[in-house]
C-alpha positions as CSV (number, residue, x, y, z in Angstrom):
1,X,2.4,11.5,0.4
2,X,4.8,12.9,-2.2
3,X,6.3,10.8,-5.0
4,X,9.8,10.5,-3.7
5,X,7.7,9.1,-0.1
6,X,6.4,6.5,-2.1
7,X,9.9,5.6,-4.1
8,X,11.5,5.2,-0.3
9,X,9.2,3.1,0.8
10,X,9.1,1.0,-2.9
11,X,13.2,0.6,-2.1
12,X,12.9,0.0,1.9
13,X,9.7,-2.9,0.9
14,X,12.2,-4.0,-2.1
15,X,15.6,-4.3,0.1
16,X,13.2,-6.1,2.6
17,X,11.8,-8.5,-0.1
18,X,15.4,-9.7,-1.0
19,X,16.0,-10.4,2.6
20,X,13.0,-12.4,3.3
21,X,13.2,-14.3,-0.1
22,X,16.9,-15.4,1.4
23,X,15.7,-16.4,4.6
24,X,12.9,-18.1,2.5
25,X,15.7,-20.1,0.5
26,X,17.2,-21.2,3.4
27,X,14.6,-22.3,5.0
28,X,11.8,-23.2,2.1
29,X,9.3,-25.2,4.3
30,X,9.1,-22.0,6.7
31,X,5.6,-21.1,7.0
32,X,6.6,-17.9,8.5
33,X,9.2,-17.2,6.1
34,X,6.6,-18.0,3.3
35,X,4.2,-15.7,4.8
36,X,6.7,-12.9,4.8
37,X,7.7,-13.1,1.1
38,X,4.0,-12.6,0.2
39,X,2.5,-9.7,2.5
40,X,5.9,-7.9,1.6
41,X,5.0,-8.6,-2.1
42,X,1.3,-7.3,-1.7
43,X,3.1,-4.1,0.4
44,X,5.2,-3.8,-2.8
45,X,2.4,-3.8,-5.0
46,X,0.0,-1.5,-3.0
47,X,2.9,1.2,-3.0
48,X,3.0,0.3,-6.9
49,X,-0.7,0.9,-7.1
50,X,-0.1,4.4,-5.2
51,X,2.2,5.9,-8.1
52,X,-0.3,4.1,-10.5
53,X,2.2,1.6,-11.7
54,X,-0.5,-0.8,-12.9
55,X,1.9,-3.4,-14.3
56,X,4.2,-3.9,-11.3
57,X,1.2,-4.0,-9.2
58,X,0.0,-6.7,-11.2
59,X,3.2,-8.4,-10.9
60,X,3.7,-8.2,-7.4
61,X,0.4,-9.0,-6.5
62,X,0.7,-12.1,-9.0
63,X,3.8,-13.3,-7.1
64,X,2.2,-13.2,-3.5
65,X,-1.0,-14.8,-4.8
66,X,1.5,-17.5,-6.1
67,X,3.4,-17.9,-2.7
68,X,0.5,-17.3,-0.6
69,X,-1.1,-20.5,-2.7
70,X,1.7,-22.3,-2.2
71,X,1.9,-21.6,1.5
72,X,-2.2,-22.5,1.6
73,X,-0.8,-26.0,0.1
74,X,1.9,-26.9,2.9
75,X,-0.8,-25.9,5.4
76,X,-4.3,-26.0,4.5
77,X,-5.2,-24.6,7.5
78,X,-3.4,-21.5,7.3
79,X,-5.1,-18.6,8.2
80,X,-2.7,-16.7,6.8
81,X,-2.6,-17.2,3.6
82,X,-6.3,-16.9,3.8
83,X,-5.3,-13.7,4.9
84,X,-3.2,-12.9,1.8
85,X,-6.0,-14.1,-0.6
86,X,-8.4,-12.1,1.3
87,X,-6.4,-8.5,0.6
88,X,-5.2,-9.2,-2.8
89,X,-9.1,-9.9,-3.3
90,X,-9.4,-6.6,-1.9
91,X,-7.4,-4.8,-4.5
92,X,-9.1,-6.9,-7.5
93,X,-13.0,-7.4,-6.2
94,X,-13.8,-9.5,-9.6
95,X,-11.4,-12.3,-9.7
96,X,-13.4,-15.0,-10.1
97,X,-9.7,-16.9,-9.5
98,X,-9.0,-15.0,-6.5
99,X,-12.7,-15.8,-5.1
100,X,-11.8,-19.4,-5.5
101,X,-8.8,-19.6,-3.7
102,X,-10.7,-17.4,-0.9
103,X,-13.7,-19.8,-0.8
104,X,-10.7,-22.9,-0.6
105,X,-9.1,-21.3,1.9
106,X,-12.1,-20.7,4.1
107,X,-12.9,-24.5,3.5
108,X,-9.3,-25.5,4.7
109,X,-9.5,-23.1,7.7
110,X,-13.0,-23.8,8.9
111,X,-13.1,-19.2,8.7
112,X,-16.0,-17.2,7.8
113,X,-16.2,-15.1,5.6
C-alpha cells in the first residue's frame, strides 16, 4: 500500500469513529454500539501501526482496550469484547494486563482459548 492509501483509510476509519461514538452517546448501554467504537478504534490503530505511528497506535489501541473492558462489564459474557482483548493481545503479545483481561473474559464467556 502507499502512504497516502493508508492516510484514506486513517480519515474514512476516523470519520466512522465520530459516527459510531454519536450513536454510542445516544445510546450508551448499546452493546453493539459499544462494540463498534472499539474494533473501529483497534482498525484505527492497526492503520496507525502501518505508517509506524507508534504513539497513536498506543493510543487507539488504549481506548478500545478501555471500551472493550467496559463493554466486558455490562455483559460478562460477551464474546465480543473477548474478541477485542484477544486482537489487541495480538498486536502486544506481552501484556501481562492484556493477558488478564483475556483470561477474565474467557472465565465470563465459558471460551477457550
Amino acid at each position: 500500500m502507499e502512504a497516502g492509501d493508508f492516510q484514506r483509510a486513517r480519515a474514512a476509519y476516523q470519520e466512522s469513529l465520530n459516527l459510531r461514538e454519536r450513536v454510542l452517546r445516544n445510546y450508551p448501554q448499546s452493546a453493539e454500539a459499544l462494540r463498534d467504537v472499539a474494533y473501529n478504534l483497534v482498525m484505527l490503530g492497526d492503520t496507525a501501526m502501518a505508517t509506524r505511528d507508534v504513539k497513536r497506535a498506543q493510543e487507539s489501541y488504549q481506548r478500545s482496550l478501555e471500551v472493550a473492558q467496559h463493554l466486558l462489564r455490562q455483559t460478562p459474557t460477551s464474546k465480543q469484547a473477548l474478541d477485542i482483548i484477544r486482537r489487541l493481545l495480538q498486536q502486544n503479545p506481552q501484556s501481562l494486563y492484556l493477558q488478564h483481561d483475556l483470561a477474565l473474559a474467557w472465565m465470563r464467556t465459558g471460551a477457550a482459548p
